[in-house]
RORO-6719 format. One record per residue: residue in three letters; residue number from 1; x, y, z of N, C-alpha, C in turn. Coordinates in steps of 0.2 Angstrom, whole numbers, m for minus. Example, Ala and Ser with C-alpha at 12.3 -4.5 7.8 and 13.67 -1.06 7.14 Angstrom:
BEGIN
+-----+-----+-------+-------+-------+-------+-------+-------+-------+-------+-------+
|   r |   k |  n.c1 |  n.c2 |  n.c3 | ca.c1 | ca.c2 | ca.c3 |  c.c1 |  c.c2 |  c.c3 |
+-----+-----+-------+-------+-------+-------+-------+-------+-------+-------+-------+
| Ala |   1 |    66 |   m28 |    39 |    62 |   m22 |    39 |    66 |   m16 |    39 |
| Ser |   2 |    64 |   m11 |    35 |    68 |    m5 |    36 |    64 |     0 |    39 |
+-----+-----+-------+-------+-------+-------+-------+-------+-------+-------+-------+
//
This chain:
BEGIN
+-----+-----+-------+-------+-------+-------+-------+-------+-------+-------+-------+
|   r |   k |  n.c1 |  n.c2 |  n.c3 | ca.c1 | ca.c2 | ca.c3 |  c.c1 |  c.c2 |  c.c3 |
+-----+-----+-------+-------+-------+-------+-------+-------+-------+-------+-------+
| Unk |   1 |   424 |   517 |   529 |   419 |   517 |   535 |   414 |   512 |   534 |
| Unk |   2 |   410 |   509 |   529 |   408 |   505 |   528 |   411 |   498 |   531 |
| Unk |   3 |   417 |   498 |   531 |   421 |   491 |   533 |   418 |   489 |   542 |
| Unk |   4 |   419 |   496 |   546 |   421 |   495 |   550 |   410 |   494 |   555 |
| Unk |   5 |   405 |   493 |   552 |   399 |   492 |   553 |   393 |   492 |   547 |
| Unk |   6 |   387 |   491 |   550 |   384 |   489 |   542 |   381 |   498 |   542 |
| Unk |   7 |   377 |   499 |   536 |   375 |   504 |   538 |   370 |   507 |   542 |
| Unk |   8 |   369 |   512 |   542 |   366 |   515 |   550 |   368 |   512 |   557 |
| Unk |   9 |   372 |   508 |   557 |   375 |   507 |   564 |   380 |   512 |   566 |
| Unk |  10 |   376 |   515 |   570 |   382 |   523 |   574 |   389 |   520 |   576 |
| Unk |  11 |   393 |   524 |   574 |   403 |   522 |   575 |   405 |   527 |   582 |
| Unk |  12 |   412 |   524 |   583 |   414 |   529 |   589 |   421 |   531 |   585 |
| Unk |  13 |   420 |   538 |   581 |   426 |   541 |   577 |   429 |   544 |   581 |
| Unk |  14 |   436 |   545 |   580 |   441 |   552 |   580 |   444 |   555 |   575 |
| Unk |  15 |   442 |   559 |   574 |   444 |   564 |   567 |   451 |   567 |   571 |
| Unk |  16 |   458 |   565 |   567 |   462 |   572 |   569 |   465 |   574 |   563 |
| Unk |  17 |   464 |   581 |   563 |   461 |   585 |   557 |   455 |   586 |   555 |
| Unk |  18 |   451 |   591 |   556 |   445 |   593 |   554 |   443 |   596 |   552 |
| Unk |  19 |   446 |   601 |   547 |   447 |   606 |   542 |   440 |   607 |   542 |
| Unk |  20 |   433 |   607 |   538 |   429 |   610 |   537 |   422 |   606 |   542 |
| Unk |  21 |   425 |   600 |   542 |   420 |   593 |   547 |   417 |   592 |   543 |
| Unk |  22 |   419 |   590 |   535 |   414 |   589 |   531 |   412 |   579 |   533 |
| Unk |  23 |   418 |   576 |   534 |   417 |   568 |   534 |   412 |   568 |   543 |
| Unk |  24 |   415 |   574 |   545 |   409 |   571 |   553 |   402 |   572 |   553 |
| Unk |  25 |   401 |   579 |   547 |   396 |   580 |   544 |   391 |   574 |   541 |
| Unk |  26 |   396 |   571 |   536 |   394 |   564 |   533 |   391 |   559 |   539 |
| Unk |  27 |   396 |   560 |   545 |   394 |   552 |   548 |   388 |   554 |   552 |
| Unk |  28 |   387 |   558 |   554 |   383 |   561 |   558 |   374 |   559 |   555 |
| Unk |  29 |   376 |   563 |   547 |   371 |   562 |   545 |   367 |   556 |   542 |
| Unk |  30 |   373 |   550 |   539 |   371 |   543 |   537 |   372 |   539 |   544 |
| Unk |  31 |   373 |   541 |   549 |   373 |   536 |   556 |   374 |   539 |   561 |
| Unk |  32 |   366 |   541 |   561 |   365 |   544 |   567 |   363 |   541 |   573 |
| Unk |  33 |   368 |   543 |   578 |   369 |   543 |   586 |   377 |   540 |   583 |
| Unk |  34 |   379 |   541 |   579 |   387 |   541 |   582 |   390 |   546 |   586 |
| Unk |  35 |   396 |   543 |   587 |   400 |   548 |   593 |   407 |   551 |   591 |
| Unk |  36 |   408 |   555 |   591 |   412 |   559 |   586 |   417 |   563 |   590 |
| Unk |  37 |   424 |   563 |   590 |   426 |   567 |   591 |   432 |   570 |   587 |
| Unk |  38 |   432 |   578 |   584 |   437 |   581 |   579 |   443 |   585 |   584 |
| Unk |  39 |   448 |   584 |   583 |   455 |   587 |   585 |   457 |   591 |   579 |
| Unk |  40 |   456 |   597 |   580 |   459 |   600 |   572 |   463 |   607 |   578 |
| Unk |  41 |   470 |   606 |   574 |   474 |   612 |   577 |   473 |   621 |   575 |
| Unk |  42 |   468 |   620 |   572 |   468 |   628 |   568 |   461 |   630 |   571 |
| Unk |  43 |   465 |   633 |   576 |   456 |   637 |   581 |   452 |   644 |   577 |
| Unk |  44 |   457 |   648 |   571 |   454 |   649 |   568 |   448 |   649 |   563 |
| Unk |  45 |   451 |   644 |   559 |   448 |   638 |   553 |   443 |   635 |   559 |
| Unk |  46 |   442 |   635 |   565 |   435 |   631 |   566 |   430 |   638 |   569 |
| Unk |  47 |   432 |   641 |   572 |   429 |   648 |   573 |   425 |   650 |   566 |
| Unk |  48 |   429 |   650 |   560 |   425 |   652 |   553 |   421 |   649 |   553 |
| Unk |  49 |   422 |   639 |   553 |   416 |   636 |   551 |   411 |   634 |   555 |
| Unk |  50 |   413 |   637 |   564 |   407 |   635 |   566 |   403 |   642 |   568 |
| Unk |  51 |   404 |   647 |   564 |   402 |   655 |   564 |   397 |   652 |   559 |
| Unk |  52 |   399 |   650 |   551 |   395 |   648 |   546 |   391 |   644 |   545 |
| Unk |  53 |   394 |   637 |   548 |   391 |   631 |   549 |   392 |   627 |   555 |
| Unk |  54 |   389 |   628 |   560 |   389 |   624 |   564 |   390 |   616 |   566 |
| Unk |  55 |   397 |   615 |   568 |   393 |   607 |   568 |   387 |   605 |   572 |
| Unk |  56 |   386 |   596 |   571 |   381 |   594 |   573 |   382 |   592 |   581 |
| Unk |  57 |   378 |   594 |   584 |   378 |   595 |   592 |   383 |   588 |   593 |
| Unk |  58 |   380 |   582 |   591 |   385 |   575 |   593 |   390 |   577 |   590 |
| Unk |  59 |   395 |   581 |   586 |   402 |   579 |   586 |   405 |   585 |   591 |
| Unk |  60 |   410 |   581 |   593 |   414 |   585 |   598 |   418 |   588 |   595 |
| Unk |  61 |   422 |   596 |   597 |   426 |   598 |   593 |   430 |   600 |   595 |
| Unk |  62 |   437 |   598 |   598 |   443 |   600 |   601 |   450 |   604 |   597 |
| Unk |  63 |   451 |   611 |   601 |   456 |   614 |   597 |   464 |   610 |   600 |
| Unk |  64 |   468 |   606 |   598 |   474 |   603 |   599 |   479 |   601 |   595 |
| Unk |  65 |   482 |   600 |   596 |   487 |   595 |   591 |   485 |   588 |   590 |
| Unk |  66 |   485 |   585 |   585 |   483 |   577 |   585 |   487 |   573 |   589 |
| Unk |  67 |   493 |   574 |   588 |   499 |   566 |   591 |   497 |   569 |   598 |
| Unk |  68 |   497 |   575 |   601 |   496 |   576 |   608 |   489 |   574 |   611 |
| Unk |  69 |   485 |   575 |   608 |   478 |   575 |   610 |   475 |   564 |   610 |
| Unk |  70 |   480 |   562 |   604 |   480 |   555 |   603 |   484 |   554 |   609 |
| Unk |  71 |   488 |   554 |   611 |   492 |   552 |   615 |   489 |   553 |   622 |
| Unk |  72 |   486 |   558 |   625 |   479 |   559 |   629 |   474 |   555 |   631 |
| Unk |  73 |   472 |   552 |   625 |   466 |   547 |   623 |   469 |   543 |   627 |
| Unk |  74 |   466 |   543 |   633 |   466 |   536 |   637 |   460 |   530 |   636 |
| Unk |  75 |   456 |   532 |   632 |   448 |   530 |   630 |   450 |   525 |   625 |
| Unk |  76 |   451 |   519 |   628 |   450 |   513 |   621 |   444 |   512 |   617 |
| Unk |  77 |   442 |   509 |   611 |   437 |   508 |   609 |   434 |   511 |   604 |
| Unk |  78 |   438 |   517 |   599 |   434 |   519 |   592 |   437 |   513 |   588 |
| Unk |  79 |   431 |   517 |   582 |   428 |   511 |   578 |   434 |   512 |   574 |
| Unk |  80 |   431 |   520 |   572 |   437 |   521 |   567 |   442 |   529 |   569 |
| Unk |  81 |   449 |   528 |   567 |   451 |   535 |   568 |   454 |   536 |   560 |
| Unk |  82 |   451 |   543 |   559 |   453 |   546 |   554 |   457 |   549 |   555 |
| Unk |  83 |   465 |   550 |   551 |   468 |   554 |   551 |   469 |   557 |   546 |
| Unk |  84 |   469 |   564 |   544 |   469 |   570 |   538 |   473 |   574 |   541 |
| Unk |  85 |   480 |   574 |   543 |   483 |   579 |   547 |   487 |   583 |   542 |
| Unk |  86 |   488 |   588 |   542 |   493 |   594 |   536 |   496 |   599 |   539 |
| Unk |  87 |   503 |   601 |   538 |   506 |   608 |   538 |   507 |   610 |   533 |
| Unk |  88 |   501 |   613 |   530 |   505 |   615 |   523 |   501 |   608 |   517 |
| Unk |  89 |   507 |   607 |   514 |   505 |   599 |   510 |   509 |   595 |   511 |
| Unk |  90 |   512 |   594 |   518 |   516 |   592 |   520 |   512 |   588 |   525 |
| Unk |  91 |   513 |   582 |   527 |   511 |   578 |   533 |   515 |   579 |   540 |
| Unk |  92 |   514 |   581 |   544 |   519 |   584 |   551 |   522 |   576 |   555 |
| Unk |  93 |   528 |   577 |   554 |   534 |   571 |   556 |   530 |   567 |   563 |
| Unk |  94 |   525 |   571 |   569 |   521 |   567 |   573 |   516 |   564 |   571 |
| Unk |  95 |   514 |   562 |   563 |   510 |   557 |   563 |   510 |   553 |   558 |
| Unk |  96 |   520 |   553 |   556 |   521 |   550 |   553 |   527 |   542 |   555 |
| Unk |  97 |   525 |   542 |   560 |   529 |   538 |   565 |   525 |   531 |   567 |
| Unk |  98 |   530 |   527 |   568 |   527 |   520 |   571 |   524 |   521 |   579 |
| Unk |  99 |   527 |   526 |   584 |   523 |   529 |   590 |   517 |   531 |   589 |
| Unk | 100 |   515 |   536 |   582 |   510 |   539 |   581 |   505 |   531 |   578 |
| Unk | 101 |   506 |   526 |   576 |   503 |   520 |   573 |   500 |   517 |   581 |
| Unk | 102 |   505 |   516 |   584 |   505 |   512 |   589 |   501 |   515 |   596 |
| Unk | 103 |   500 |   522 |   595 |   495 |   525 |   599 |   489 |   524 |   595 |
| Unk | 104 |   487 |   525 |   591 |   481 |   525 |   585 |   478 |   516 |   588 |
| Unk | 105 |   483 |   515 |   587 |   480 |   505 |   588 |   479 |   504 |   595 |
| Unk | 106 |   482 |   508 |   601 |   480 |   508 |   606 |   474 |   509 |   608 |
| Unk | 107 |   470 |   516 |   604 |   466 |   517 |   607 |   459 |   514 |   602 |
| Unk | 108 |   458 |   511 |   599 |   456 |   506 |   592 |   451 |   501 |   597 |
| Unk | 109 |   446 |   501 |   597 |   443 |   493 |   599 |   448 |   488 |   594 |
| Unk | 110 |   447 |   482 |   595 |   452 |   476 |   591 |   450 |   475 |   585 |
| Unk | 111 |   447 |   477 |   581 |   441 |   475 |   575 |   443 |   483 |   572 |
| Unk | 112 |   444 |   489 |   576 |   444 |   494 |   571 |   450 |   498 |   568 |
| Unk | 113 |   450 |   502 |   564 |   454 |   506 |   557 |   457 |   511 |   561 |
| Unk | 114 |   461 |   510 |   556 |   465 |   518 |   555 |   462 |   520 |   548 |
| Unk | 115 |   461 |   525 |   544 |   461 |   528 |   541 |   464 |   532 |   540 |
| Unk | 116 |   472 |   534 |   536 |   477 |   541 |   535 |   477 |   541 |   530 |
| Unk | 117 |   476 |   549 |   525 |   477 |   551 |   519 |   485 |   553 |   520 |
| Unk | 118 |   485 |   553 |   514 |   493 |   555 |   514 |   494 |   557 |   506 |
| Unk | 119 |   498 |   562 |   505 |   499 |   568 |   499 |   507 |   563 |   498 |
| Unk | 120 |   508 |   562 |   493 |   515 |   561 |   488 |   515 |   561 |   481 |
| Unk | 121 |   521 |   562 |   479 |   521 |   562 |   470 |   526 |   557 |   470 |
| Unk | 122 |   525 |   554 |   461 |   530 |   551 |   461 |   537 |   550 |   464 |
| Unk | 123 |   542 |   544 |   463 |   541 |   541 |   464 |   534 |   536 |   472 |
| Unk | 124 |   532 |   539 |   473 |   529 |   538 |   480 |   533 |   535 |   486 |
| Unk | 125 |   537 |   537 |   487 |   544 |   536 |   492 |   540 |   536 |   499 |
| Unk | 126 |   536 |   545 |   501 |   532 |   544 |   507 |   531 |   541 |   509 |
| Unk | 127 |   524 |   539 |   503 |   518 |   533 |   506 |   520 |   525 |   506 |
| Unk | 128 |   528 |   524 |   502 |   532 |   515 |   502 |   532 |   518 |   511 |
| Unk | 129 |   534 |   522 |   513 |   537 |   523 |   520 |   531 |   522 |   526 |
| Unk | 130 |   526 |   526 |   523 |   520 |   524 |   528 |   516 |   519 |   529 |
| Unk | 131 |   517 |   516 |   521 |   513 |   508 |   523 |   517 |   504 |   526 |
| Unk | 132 |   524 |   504 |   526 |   530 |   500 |   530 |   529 |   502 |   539 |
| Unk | 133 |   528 |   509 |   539 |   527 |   512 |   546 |   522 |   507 |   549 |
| Unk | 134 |   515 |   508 |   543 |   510 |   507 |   548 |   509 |   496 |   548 |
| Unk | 135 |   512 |   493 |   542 |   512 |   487 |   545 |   519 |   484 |   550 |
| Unk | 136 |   522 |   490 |   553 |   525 |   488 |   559 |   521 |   487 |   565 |
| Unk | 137 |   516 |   492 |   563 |   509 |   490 |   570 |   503 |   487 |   567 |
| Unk | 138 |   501 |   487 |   562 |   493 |   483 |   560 |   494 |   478 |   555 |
| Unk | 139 |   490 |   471 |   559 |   491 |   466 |   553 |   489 |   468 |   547 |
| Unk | 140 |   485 |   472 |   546 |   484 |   471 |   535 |   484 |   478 |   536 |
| Unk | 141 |   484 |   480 |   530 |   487 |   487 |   529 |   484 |   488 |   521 |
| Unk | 142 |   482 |   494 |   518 |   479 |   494 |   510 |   481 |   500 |   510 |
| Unk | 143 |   481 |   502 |   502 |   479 |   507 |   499 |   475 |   510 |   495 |
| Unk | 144 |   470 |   514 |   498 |   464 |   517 |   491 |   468 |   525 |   486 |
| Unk | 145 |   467 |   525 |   481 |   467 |   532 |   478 |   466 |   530 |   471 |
| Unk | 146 |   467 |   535 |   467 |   464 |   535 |   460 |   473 |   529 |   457 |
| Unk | 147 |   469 |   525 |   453 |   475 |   520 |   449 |   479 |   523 |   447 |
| Unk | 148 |   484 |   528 |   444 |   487 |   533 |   442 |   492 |   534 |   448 |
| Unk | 149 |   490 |   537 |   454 |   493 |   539 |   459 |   495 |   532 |   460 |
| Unk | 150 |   491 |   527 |   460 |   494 |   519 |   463 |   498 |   517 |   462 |
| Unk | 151 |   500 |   520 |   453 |   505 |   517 |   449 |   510 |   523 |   448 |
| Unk | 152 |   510 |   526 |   454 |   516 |   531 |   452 |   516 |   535 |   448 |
| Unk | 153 |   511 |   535 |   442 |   509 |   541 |   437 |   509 |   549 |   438 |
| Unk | 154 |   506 |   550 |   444 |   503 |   556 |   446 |   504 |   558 |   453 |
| Unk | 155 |   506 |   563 |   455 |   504 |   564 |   464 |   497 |   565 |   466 |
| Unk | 156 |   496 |   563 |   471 |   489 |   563 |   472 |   490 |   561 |   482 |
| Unk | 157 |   483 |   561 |   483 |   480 |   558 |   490 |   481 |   551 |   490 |
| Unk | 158 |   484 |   546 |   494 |   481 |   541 |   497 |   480 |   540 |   503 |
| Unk | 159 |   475 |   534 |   504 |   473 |   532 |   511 |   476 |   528 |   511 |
| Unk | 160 |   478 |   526 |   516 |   479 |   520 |   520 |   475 |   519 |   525 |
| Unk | 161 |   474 |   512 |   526 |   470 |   508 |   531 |   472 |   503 |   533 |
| Unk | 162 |   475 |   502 |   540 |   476 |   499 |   545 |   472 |   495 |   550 |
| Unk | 163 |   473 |   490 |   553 |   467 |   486 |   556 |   468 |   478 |   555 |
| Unk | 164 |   466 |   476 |   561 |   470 |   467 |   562 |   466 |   464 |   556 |
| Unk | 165 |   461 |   466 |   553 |   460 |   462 |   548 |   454 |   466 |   542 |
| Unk | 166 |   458 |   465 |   536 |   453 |   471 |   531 |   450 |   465 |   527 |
| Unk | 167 |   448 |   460 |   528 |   446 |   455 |   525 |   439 |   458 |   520 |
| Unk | 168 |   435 |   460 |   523 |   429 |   463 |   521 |   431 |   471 |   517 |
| Unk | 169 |   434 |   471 |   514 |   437 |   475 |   508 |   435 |   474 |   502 |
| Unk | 170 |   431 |   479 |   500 |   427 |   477 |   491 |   432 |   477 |   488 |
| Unk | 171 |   431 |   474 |   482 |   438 |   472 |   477 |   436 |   479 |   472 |
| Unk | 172 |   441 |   483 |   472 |   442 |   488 |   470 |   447 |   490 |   466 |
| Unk | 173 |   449 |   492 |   459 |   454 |   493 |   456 |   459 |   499 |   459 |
| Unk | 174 |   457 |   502 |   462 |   461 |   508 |   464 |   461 |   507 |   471 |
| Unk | 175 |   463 |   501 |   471 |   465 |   498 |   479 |   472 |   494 |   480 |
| Unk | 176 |   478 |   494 |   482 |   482 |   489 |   485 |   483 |   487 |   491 |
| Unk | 177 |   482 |   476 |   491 |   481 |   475 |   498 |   486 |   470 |   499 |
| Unk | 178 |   487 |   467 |   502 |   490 |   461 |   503 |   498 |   463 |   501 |
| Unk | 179 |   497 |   456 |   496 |   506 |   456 |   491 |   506 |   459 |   486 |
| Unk | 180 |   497 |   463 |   483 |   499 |   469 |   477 |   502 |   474 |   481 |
| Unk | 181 |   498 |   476 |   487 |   503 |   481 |   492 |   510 |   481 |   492 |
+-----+-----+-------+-------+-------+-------+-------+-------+-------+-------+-------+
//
């Protein structure tokens, strides 16, 4: 998130998946007058969290499916879109597609990110398949996670990020970018 403005400069996000709103919580907080909108398909899971913890009046919170709801988004312009989507610990085959990239880019100002976590064990077959997915639609593409997972050691989370240019990428060891990608 850093990449995509300096700090305190309010983002125009879409979260799809929203599990607890803890990252809208975060942007909310470190950058305030952002504008926010959460797509999370489990209307129960938000009923708990917004009975316990309410979101922050600025994020919007929609019960829907992601690919449907992004495909809706006729709204060009965020900064950044987050994607955390899960059935389970599984990734759902709608947002693991180059249509599901290439509506994300569509609705992206020209300058901004995808951000998708993505669940694999070794070999890391999925995530070969995602970063392939997503540099069929975005010129530079990376991956953040713990070294271990990067090198196939371990299952773990990674992010990938997408976006016409990650130039402003801190050098991080638990990052593949370019031709280490």
């Amino acid at each position: 998130l850093r990449l995509c403005a300096p700090a305190l400069v309010p983002l125009r996000v879409l979260h799809l998946g929203g599990g607890g709103l803890a990252l809208a919580r975060l942007i909310d907080h470190l950058r305030p007058g952002s504008s926010q909108k959460v797509v999370e398909r489990d209307a129960a899971l938000l009923e708990l969290v917004g009975r316990l913890l309410p979101p922050p009046a600025a994020v919007r919170v929609v019960v829907g499916d992601a690919r449907e709801q992004l495909e809706l988004d006729d709204h060009a312009g965020y900064d950044v879109i987050v994607a955390d989507v899960f059935d389970g610990a599984r990734m759902p085959g709608s947002v693991a597609t180059t249509g599901f990239a290439a509506a994300a880019a569509r609705v992206l100002r020209p300058d901004g990110l995808l951000a998708m976590n993505v669940t694999d064990v070794p070999p890391m077959a999925h995530t070969r398949i995602q970063v392939a997915t997503l540099r069929s639609i975005f010129a530079d593409v990376c991956a953040l996670a713990d070294p271990a997972v990067l090198r196939g050691r371990k299952a773990g989370n990674v992010v990938l990020v997408g976006g016409r240019s990650l130039g402003g990428l801190p050098a991080r060891a638990a990052a593949l970018h370019g031709a280490e990608l």
